[in-house]
C-alpha positions, 0 to 999 in steps of 0.5 A: 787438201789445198783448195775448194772452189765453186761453195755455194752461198744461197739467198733466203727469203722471208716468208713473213716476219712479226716483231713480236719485242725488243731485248734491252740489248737492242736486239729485236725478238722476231718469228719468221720462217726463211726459205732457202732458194737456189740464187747463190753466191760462190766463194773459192778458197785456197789454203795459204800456209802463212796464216794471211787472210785475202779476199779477191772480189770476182764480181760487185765490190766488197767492203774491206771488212766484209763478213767473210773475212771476219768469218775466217779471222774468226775462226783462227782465233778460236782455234789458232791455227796458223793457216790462211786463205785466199777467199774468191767471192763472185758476189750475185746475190744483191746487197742490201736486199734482206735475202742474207747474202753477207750472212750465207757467204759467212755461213759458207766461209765458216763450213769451208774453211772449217773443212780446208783448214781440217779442224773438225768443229761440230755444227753447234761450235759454228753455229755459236761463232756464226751468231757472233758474226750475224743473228742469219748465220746459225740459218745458213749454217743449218742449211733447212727450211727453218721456222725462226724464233729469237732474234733468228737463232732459234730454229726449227726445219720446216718443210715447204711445198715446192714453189717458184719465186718472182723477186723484185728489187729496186734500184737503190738498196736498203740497210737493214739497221735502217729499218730496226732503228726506225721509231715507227716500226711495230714492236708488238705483234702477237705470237704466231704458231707454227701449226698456223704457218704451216697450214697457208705457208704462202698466205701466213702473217706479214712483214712488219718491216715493210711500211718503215721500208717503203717511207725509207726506200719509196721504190719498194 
């Protein structure tokens, strides 16, 4: 196989989200439950046989060092294979957003090359060098519905009821870090059972992040 085209890469959206505490690492504990929806990137992959990693922007500029290309420098390095890649990314997803898309591009970097690449690394391999590379990656790597616990690696398939989503986004994005590194962010909330989410999927809980997002980001 020299080559894969059109990988989706999905977007995902957070049904609600609780900060329920914070690790002495600087991680925040987190439930929320992440719902795959079919607005996607796509990534193309040609195989290069002298170990070179590229990258060819189809669409919106990418950081240098985005996500994708450390997903497969990461992956050589685990395996040491002497293959490259030149990745194409049409990015339509936006960024800065909070729907995963540099996250779901590493999940389908890594699926991608694991399979072009032919090194036949379990899911739960991936999954370990995905959390490395994002707390989202294990998600997009299981490729469900998912109640998500931890500090989003700890997950658990969840079936939603078919659904149409109206999403809006302002003009000016919003880091993420942003938001985690904010003093008034609510770090307590109290632990939510998924027996409770499951019975009002759409009405369940809240996003705790959404009041220091609307001080940052006033067009939200």
């Amino acid at each position: 196989m020299k080559a894969i085209y059109d990988v989706p890469a999905p977007a995902k959206l957070n049904l609600f989200l609780h900060i329920t505490g914070r690790r002495n690492d600087g991680y925040h504990l987190l439930q929320s439950a992440f719902a795959l929806i079919d607005w996607c990137d796509l990534l193309h992959f040609e195989c290069r046989a002298d170990g070179v990693v590229s990258r060819e922007d189809l669409g919106t500029p990418l950081p240098d060092e985005d996500l994708i290309v450390r997903a497969a420098r990461a992956l050589q390095g685990a395996t040491g294979t002497r293959l490259g890649a030149h990745i194409g990314v049409n990015k339509r997803i936006p960024t800065q957003a909070g729907m995963g898309g540099g996250s779901s591009d590493a999940a389908s970097c890594l699926l991608a090359l694991n399979r072009l690449w032919r090194l036949g690394l379990p899911l739960a391999v991936l999954s370990r060098m995905g959390l490395a590379l994002g707390a989202d990656v294990p998600f997009f790597l299981a490729g469900n519905n998912a109640w998500v616990e931890g500090v989003g690696e700890q997950l658990t398939p969840v079936e939603l009821p078919l659904a149409r989503y109206l999403v809006a986004r302002p003009p000016e994005g919003l880091q993420t870090s942003r938001i985690f590194c904010s003093p008034e962010l609510k770090r307590d909330s109290e632990t939510a059972t998924i027996s409770g989410f499951a019975a009002d999927p759409f009405g369940f809980g809240r996003n705790d992040l959404q009041d220091v997002a609307r001080g940052l980001c006033p067009g939200i």
